[in-house]
C-alpha positions as MATLAB code, in Angstrom:
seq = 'XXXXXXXXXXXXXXXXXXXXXXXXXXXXXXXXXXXXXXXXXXXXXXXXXXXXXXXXXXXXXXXXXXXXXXXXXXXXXXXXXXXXXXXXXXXXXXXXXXXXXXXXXXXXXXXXXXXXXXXXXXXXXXXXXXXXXXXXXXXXXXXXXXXXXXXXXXXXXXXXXXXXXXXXXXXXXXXXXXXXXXXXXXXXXXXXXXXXXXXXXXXXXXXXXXXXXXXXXXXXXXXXXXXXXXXXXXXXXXXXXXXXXXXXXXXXXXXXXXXXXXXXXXXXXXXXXXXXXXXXXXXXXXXXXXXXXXXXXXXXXXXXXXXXXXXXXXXXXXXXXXXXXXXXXXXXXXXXXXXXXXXXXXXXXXXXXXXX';
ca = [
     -24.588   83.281  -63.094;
     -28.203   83.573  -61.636;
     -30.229   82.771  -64.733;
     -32.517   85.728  -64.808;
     -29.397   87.760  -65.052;
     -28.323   86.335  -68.774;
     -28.351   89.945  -70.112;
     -25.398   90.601  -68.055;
     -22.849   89.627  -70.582;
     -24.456   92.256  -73.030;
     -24.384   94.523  -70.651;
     -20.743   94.046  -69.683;
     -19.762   94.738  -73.124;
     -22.170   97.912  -73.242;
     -20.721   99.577  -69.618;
     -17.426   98.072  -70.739;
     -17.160  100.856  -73.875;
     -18.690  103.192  -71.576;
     -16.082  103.074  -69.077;
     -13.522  103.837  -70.935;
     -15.132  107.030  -72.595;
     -15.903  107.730  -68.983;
     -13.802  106.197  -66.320;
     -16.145  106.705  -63.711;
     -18.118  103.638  -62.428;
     -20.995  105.778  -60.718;
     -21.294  107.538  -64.027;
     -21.384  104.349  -66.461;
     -24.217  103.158  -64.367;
     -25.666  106.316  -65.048;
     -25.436  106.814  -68.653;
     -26.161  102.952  -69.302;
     -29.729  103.328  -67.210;
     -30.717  106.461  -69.724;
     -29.679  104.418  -72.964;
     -31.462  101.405  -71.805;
     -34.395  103.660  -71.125;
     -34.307  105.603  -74.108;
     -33.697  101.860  -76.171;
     -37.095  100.663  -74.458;
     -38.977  103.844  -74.854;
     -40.526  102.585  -77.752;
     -42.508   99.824  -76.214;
     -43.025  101.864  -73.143;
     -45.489  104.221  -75.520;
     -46.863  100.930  -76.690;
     -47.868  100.012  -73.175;
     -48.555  103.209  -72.084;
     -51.099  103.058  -74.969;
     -52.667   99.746  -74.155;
     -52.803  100.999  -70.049;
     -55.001  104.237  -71.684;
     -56.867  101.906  -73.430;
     -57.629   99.547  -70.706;
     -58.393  102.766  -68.561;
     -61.439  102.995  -71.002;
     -62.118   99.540  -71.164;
     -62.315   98.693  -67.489;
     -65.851  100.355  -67.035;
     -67.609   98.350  -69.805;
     -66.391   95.107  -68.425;
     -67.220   95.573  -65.242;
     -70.496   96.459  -66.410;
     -70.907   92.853  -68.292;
     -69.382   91.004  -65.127;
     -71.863   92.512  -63.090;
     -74.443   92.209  -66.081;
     -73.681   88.206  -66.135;
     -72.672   87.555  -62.595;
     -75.204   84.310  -61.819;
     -74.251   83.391  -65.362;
     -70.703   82.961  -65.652;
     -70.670   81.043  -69.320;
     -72.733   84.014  -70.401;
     -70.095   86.447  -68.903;
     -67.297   84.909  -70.512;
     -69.152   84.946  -73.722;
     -69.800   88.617  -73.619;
     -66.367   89.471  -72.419;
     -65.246   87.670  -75.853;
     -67.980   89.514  -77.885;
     -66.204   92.546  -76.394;
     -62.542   91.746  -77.120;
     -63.475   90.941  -80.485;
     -65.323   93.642  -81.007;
     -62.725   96.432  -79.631;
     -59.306   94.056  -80.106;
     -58.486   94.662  -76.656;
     -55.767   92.671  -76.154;
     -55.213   91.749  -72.435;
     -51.403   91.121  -72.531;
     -50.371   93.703  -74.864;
     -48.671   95.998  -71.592;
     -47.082   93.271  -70.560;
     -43.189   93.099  -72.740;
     -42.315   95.933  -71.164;
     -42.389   94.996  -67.469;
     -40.845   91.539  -67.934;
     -38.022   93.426  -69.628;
     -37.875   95.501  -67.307;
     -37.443   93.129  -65.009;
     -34.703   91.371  -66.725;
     -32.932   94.590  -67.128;
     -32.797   94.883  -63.342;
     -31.495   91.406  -62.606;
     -28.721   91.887  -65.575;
     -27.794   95.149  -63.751;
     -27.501   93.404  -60.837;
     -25.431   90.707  -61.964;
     -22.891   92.967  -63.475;
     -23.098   95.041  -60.019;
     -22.067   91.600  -58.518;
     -18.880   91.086  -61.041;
     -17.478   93.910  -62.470;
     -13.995   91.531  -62.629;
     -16.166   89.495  -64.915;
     -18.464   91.849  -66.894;
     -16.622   95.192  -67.202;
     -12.808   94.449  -66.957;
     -12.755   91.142  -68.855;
     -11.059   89.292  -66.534;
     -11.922   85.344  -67.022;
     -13.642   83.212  -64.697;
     -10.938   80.764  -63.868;
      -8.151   83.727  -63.030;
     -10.775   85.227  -60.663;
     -11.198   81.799  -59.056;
      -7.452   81.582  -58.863;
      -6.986   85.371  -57.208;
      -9.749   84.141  -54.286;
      -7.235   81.242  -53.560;
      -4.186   84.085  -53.925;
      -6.392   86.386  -51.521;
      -7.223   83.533  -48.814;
      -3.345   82.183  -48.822;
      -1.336   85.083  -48.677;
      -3.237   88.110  -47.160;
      -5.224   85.733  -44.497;
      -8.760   86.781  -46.539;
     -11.694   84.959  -46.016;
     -13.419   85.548  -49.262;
     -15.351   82.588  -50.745;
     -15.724   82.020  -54.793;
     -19.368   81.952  -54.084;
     -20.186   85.092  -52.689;
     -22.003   86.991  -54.367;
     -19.871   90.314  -53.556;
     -16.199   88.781  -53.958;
     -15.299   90.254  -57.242;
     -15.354   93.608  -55.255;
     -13.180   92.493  -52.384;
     -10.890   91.223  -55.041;
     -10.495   94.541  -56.633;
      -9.794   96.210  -53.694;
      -7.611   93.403  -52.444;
      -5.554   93.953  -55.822;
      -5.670   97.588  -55.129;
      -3.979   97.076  -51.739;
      -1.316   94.799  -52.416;
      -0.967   94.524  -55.891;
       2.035   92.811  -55.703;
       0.683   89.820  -54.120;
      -1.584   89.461  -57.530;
       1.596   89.991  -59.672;
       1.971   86.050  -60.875;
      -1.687   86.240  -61.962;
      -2.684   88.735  -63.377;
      -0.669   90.603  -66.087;
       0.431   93.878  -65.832;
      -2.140   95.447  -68.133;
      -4.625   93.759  -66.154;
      -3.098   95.398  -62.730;
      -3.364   98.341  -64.201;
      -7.089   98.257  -65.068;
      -8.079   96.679  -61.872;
      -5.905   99.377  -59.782;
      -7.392  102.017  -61.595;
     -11.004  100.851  -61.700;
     -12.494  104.030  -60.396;
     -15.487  103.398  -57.859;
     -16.005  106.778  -56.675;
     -18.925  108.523  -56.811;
     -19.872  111.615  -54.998;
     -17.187  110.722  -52.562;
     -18.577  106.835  -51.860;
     -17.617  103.754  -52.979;
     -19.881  102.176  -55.176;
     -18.510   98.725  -54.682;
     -18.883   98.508  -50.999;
     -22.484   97.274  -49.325;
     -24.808   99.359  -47.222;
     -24.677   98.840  -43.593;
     -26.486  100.547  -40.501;
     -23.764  101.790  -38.177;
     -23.823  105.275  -36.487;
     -20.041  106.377  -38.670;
     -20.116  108.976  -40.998;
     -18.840  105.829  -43.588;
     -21.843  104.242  -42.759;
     -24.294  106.613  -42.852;
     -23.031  107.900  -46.259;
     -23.696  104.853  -47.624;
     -26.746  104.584  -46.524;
     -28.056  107.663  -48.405;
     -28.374  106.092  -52.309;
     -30.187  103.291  -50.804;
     -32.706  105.014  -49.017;
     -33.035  107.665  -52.324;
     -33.411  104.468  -54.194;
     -36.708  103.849  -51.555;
     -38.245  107.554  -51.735;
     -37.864  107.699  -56.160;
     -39.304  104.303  -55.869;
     -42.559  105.158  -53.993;
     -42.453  108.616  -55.967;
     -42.360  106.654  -59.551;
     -44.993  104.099  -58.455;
     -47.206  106.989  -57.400;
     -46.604  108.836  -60.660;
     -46.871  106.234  -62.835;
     -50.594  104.839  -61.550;
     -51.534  108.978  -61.801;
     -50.459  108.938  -65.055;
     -51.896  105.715  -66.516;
     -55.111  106.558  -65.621;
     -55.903  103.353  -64.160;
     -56.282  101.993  -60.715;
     -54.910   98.649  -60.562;
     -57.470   96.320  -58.006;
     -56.243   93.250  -56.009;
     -53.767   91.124  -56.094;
     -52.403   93.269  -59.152;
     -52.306   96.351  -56.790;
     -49.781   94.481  -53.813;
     -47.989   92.550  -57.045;
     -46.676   96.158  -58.184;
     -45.539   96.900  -54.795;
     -44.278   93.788  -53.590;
     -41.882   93.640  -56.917;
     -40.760   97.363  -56.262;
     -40.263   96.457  -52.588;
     -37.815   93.399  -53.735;
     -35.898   95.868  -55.933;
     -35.137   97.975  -52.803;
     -34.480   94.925  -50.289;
     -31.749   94.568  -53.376;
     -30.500   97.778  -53.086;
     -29.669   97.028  -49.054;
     -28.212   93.831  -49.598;
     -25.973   94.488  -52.727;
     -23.273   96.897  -53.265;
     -24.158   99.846  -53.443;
     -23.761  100.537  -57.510;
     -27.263   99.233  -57.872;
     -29.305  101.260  -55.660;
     -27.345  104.325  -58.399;
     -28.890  102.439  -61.067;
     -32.361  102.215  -59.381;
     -32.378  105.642  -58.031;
     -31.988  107.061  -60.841;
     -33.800  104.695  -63.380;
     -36.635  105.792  -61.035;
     -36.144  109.192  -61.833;
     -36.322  108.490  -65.979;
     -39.806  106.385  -65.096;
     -41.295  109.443  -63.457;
     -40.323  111.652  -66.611;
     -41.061  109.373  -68.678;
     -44.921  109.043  -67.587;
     -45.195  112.472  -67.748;
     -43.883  112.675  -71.208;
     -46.127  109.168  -72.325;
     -49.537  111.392  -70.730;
     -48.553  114.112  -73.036;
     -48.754  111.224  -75.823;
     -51.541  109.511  -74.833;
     -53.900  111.169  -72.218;
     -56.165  108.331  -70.454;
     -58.765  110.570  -70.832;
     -58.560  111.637  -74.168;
     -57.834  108.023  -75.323;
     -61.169  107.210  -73.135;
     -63.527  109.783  -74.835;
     -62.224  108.482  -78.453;
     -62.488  104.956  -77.440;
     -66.727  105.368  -76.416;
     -66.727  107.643  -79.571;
     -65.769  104.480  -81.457;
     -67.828  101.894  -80.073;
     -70.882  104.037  -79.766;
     -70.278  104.617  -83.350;
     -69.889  100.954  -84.373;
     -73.046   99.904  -82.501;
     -75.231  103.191  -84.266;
     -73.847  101.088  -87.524;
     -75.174   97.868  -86.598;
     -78.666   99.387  -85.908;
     -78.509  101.539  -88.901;
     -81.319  100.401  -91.163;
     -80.039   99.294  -94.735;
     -82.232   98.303  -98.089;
     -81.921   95.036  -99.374;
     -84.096   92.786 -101.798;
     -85.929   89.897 -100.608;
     -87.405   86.992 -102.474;
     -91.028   86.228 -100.984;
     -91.782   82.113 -100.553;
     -94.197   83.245 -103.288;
     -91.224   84.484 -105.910;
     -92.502   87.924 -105.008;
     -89.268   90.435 -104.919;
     -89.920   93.202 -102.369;
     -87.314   96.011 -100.989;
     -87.406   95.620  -96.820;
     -85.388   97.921  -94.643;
     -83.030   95.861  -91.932;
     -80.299   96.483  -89.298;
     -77.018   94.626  -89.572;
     -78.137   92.311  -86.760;
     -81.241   91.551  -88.880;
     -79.050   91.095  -92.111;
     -76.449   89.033  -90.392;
     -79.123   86.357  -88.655;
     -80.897   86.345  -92.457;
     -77.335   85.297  -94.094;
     -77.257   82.662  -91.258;
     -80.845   81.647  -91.925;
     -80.581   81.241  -95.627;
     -76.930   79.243  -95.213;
     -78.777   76.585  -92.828;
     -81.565   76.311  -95.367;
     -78.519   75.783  -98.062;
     -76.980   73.135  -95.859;
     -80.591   71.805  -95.145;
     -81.462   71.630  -99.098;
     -77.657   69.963  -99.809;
     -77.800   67.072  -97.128;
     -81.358   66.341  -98.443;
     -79.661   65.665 -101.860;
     -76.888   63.528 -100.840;
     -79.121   61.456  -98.608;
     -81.070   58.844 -100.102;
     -82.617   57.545  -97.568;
     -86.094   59.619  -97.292;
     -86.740   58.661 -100.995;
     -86.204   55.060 -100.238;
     -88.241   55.296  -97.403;
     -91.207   57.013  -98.815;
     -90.811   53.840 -101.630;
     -91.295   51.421  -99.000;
     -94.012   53.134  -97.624;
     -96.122   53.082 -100.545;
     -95.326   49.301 -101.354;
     -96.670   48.429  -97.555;
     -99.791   50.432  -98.639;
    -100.979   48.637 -101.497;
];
């Protein structure tokens, strides 16, 4: 198993009991990517949120970098006044990618072994049915390939006689029957470019997969309301470009899964803008830290004790009040260590001996 594929056995079990509500492969893919996407549409408002947020945030700390620029200790101390002061939380949109991203690669894992994942069949037997394949119908299938599990099941399908000693009957039956049919393709099979009509039909969820991909990407920066700069900008693409070289290089049941998971994404960001408009979020945001900084320079009354004992009402800001506290704790510290140390009353002592 590749290791960032250990959701697959949970998702096995998951498009297992689909399956046999619906015993359609092409539409178990289908219904599984709208429940995982409806399971995870919680923390997609969350990050959808935080994105809004950032959105808002990204002008005021660009204004401190270029504020603090020769003074890079400086910068990084303002840019922690300022997460303090709004809790901005850098990482808080970042869950819901990686899972994301593990979704895909346990999606692809199943896509790889439906034997395994779907129809329960163990390990070892499948092992055993590659030997069966290679020895008595002259196959040349390795346990190793990736794709095997789906020449076995239409090896099986073929001749399932040959598989008899194997695999039960029940087990026949379910592997014979294993419907990969979708729109009049076969899911299991992998794309190729070759000028048949076979060919070129499989060919077409692929290259959907490509055009919802570039669509969702597109929709979901307009959306966010942020402009990712960089290295951040060719990250996005580069990982949605691996997710389509994927969808040319395995069978053809995961570009389904893609196409249309990049479908629900596109919905979905128009449904999280209704939520939380980037602009809205933005205008409450500088509403809120406008109004916590009018605070701080709001005047306030306090007493004050004069060196003289005098007692006199003065009128200070909270910056004021808060560098008074500090002032008055050092002078508490100040007045304590001069108590516990008695070394300048010893010293005065001497002092007066050497005088007389």
């Amino acid at each position: 198993m590749n290791i960032l594929g250990f959701l697959a056995p949970i998702f096995g079990v998951v498009m297992e009991w689909i399956y046999k509500l619906v015993p359609s492969y092409g539409w178990t893919l289908i219904i599984f990517t709208v429940l995982t996407k409806l399971l995870m549409f919680p923390l997609s408002v969350k990050q959808q949120k935080s994105t809004a947020k950032m959105a808002a945030y990204n002008p005021m700390i660009q204004e401190i970098q270029k504020k603090w620029a020769n003074d890079k200790q400086r910068q990084q101390e303002e840019l922690l006044k300022f997460q303090e002061e709004t809790g901005m939380s850098m990482t808080a949109g970042c869950l819901p990618v990686l899972l994301n991203f593990l979704v895909i690669f346990g999606i692809i894992e199943v896509v790889y072994r439906p034997l395994q994942y779907i129809l329960r069949i163990p390990h070892d037997m499948i092992t055993q049915a590659v030997e069966v394949a290679n020895n008595s119908l002259g196959m040349n299938l390795s346990a190793a390939n990736f794709i095997v599990q789906n020449h076995l099941i239409n090896a099986v399908k073929d001749s399932p006689d040959v598989f008899s000693q194997l695999f039960s009957a029940e087990q026949i039956n379910a592997i014979t029957s294993f419907n990969f049919q979708f729109c009049g393709l076969d899911l299991s099979q992998m794309p190729r470019f070759a000028f048949d009509a076979a060919s070129l039909g499989l060919l077409v969820i692929p290259l959907l997969s490509v055009v919802t991909m570039i669509l969702s990407q597109v929709a979901m920066t307009k959306m966010s309301g942020t402009e990712l700069q960089g290295s951040m900008k060719w990250m996005t693409w580069i990982t949605s470009l691996l997710f389509v070289y994927y969808g040319f290089t395995v069978p053809v049941g995961f570009s389904l899964y893609y196409t249309v998971s990049n479908i629900l994404m596109m919905v979905q960001s128009i449904v999280l803008k209704k939520m939380y408009d980037p602009a809205v979020i933005t205008k409450q945001i500088q509403e809120e830290i406008e109004q916590k900084r009018a605070e701080k320079k709001k005047k306030k009354q306090i007493e004050v004790t004069s060196e003289t004992g005098e007692k006199k009402v003065k009128e200070v800001s909270e910056a004021e009040l808060a560098r008074m506290r500090l002032a008055y704790a050092r002078q508490l510290d100040e007045a304590r260590y001069k108590e516990d140390d008695p070394k300048p009353a010893e010293d005065a002592a001497d002092a007066k001996k050497k005088k007389k």
